[in-house]
C-alpha positions as CSV (number, residue, x, y, z in Angstrom):
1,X,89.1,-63.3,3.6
2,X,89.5,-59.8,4.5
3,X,87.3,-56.4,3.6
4,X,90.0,-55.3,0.7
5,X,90.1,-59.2,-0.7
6,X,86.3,-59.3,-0.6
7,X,86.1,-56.0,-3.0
8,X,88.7,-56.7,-5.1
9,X,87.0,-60.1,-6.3
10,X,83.8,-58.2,-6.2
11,X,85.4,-55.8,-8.4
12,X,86.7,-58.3,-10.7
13,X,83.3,-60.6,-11.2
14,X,81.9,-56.6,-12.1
15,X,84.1,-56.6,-14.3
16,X,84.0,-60.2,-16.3
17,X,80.0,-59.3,-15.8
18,X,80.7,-56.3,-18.3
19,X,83.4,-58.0,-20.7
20,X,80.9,-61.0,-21.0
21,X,78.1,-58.4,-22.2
22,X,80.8,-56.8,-24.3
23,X,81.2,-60.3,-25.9
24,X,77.5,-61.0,-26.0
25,X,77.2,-57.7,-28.4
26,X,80.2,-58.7,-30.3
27,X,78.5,-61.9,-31.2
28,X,81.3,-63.9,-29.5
29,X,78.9,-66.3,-26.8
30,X,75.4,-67.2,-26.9
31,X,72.5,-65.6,-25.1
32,X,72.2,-68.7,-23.4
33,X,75.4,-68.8,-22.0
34,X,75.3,-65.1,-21.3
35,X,72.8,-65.8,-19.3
36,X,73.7,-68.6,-17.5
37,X,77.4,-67.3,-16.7
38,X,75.7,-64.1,-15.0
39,X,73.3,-66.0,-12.8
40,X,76.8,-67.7,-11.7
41,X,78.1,-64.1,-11.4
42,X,75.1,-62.6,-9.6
43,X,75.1,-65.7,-7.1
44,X,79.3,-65.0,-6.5
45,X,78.5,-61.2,-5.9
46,X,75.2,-62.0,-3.5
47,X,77.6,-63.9,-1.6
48,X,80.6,-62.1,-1.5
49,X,78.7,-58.7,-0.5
50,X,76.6,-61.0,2.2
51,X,80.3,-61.8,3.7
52,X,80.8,-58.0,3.4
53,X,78.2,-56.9,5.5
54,X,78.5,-59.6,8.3
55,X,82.2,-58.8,8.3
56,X,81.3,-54.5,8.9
57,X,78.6,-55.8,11.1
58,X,80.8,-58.2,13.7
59,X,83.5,-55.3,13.3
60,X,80.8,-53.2,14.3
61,X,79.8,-54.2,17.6
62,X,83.2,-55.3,18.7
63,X,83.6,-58.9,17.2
64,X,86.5,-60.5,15.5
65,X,84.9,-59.8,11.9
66,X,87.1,-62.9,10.9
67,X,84.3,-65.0,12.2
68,X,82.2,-64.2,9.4
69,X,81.8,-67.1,7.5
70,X,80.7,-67.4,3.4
71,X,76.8,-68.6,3.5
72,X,75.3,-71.5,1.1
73,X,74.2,-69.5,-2.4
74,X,70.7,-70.1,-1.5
75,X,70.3,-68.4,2.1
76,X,72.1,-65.0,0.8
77,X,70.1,-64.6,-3.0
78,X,67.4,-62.7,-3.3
79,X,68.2,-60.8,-0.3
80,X,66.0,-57.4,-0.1
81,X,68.4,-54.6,0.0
């Protein structure tokens, strides 16, 4: 996936992050599923932006950033930023 694929589904789980809220207010899902739907959407953007950063990193010292591979939910959340 490249740089300008990775944002633009970042920008778009951002996005159904905010409608979902918008929906929680409007009375139209649950705080339970709320909830559970943005831990799914927190774990997506954790890994996306983690694929992000290896991709600027190998770009940055002169690797093909296309070796940058999508890590297992678990290693990239609750990174410390």
């Amino acid at each position: 996936m490249r740089d300008d694929e990775i944002l633009t589904k970042i920008s778009a789980l951002v996005d159904e992050e905010h409608e979902l809220r918008n929906r929680l207010t409007a009375g139209e899902v649950t705080t339970d599923e709320e909830h559970a739907r943005v831990k799914e959407l927190e774990t997506a953007l954790d890994r996306c932006w983690d694929l992000l950063r290896q991709r600027r990193a190998r770009r940055g010292a002169g690797e093909d950033p296309d070796g940058a591979a999508v890590r297992p939910a678990g290693e990239v959340q609750n990174y410390r930023q």
